[in-house]
C-alpha positions, 0 to 999 in steps of 0.5 A: 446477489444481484447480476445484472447482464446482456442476454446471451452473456455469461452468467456471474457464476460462470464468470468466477469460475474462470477467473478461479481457472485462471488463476489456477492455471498461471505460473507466475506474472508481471504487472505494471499499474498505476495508483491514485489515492484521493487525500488532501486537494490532489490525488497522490500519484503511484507507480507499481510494478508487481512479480509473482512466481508460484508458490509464494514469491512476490516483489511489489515495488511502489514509486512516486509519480517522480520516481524519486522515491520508492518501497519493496514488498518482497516474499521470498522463501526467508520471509515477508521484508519492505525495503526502503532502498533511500536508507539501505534498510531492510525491515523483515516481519513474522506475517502471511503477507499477502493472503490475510487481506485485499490488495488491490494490485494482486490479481488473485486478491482480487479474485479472492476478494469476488469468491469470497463474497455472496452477495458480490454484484456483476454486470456485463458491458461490452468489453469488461466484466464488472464485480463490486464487493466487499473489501478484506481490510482489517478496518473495512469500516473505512474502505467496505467496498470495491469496483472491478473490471476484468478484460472479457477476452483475456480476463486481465483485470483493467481497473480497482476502485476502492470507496469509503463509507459515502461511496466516494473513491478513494484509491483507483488502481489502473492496470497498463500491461500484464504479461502472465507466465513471466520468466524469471531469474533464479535469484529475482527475489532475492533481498539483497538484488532487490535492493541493489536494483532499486537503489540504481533508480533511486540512490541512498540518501545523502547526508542532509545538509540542512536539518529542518523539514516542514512539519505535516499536521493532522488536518482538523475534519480528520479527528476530534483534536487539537493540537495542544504542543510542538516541540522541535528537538535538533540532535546529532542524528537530525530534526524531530519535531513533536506534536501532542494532540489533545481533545476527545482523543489525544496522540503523539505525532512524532516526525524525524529526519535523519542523516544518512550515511551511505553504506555498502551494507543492507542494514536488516532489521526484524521489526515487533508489529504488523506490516500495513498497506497505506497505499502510498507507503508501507506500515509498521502497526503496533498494539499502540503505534503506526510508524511509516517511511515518506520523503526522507522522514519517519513518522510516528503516531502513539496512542493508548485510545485511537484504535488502528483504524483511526491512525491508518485513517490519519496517517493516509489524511496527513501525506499531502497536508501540511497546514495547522 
């Protein structure tokens, strides 16, 4: 353990046990936060904003920097969903979402992440208390170790930097208002107001008028293979356009856009896999598959070899990179 800090100032022990105390303390909260994650030439840029009410309620909308797009984590008392309010879908996992692993936007994530680590580094600046630790993700391998920076007077978290393996950052999450003991409605969690509330800022889909979308491809320093075959397939439903990689390591890439009709009804739908946080989009991670949701386009990796680690990593490289 290593503390560094100003004479007088608290000690890391001290500090921690606050933290706890607050988190204790609180009912609930409302956090506004902006997220940049570092892939391809430039940062991708979004907007979150986080509600939580004790015990386990939760609503984390993510927006693109030009809120045209967006997803809900919501836990309610029925569940873990993602909605995808572009298609009016609801999809409903069987998880303990969000407890199992770090989350850089919640804040007794953090917390969590601060106790849980023995040899967790603090120091003392003159507005911030500052931790680096270790992460929780399932696949840490990619992204071991975290920066935080509490407020010293309120102990709002002000700032999370997440770094890969060279120290580099990769995500960077920068709170802008927390408002703690927030004041909720009876119904603020519930799926079908989440939705219905964020399809008023982004409207369903409409149907596509012309079927052709620009393929992305996986950029070469990412993995050891190569693209071997594409195919494009024009159906009644939309585009698909398949891409088979080979190499030291081979996969599928799948990438479909769909008509989409607008429908009074939310289409719920109980999905087969893990729920994962790609930063810029929620997964779906099956024992051989990732599956996600991005600008109107469903993506698919399938491999028997590359582990979930390794398609995470790809599918993160793939979101702003679209030259072979």
């Amino acid at each position: 353990m290593v503390v560094l800090s100003a004479c007088g100032a608290k000690s890391q022990e001290a500090v921690t046990k606050d933290l706890e105390a607050k988190i204790e303390k609180m009912k609930s909260y409302k956090v506004g936060a902006k997220m940049s994650i570092k892939v391809g030439e430039e940062p991708q840029i979004y907007l979150i904003d986080i509600w939580h009410r004790k015990p386990e309620e939760y609503k984390v909308q993510l927006k693109n920097e030009k809120k045209d797009q967006s997803q809900i984590i919501l836990r309610n008392k029925k569940g873990v969903f993602v909605l995808t309010p572009a298609l009016n879908k609801s999809y409903r996992f069987q998880n303990e979402w969000p407890k199992q692993t770090s989350q850089a936007y919640l804040y007794e994530s953090l917390v969590k992440d601060i106790v849980e680590d023995a040899e967790a580094e603090f120091e003392v600046t003159d507005k911030h208390y500052v931790f680096k630790t270790k992460t929780r993700y399932p696949n840490n391998a990619i992204l071991p170790r975290q920066e935080v920076k509490f407020r010293k007077d309120t102990l709002e978290p002000v700032s999370v930097s997440v770094f890969d393996t060279d120290q580099e950052p990769l995500v960077h999450v920068e709170f802008e208002r927390m408002e703690f003991d927030a004041k909720f409605d009876d119904d603020s969690f519930e799926t079908k107001k989440s939705m219905t509330s964020a399809q008023i800022e982004v409207p369903v889909l409409a149907q596509n008028d012309e079927r052709t979308f620009q393929a992305k491809y996986v950029p070469e320093h990412v993995i050891d293979a190569t693209l071997i075959d594409e195919m494009k397939v024009e159906n009644d439903e939309g585009m698909r356009i398949l891409l088979t990689y080979g190499g030291d390591s081979s996969f599928t890439f799948i990438q479909e856009q769909f008509d989409v009709v607008p429908s009074a009804n939310m289409l719920e739908m109980k999905v087969n896999g893990k729920m994962v946080d790609l930063g810029f989009t929620i997964g779906v991670l099956t024992d051989n598959s990732l599956s996600w949701f991005d600008q109107g386009v469903e993506y698919t990796l399938i491999s028997d070899e590359l582990n979930a680690g390794e398609l995470q990593e790809i599918a993160q490289s793939v979101q702003s990179f679209s030259e072979k």
